[in-house]
C-alpha positions, 0 to 999 in steps of 0.5 A, spaced: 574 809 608 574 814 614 567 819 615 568 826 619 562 825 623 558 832 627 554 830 633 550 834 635 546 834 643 538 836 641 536 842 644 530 837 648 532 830 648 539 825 645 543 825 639 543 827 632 549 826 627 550 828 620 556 826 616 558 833 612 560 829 606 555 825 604 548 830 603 543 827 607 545 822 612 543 823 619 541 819 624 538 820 631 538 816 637 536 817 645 544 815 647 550 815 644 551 808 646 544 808 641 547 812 636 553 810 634 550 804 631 543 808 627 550 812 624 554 806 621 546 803 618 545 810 616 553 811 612 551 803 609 544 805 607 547 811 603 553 808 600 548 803 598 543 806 594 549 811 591 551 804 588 545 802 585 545 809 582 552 808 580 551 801 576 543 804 574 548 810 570 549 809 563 554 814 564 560 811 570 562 805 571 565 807 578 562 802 583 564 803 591 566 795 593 568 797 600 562 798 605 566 798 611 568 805 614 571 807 620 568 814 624 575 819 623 572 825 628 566 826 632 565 833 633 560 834 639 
């Protein structure tokens, strides 16, 4: 899976990051070096509970199987 990822430098002090296509996934760190890994565990937590939710649904029987992901774009 391939994740467009915005960065961007906080007005005060480090980073933060969004992923436009996954409402409400944001992390922040001090470093870049710091906030890379915050990402990848931010992006894992939210695919995981939107497939606890999915298999939780009566209504879809879609489930993500793939967990890894590879950051497409970084946008700074």
């Amino acid at each position: 899976m391939k994740i467009k990822v915005l960065i961007h430098k906080d007005e005060k002090s480090g980073f933060w990051a969004e992923v436009p296509s996954l409402p409400g996934c944001y992390t922040q760190a001090e470093t870049m070096d710091e906030l890379l890994p915050n990402l990848y565990e931010a992006v894992e937590g939210y695919l995981k509970v939107k497939e606890d939710e999915m298999i939780n649904s009566e209504e879809t029987q879609l489930s993500i199987t793939d967990e890894s992901f590879e950051v497409l774009e970084i946008v700074v």
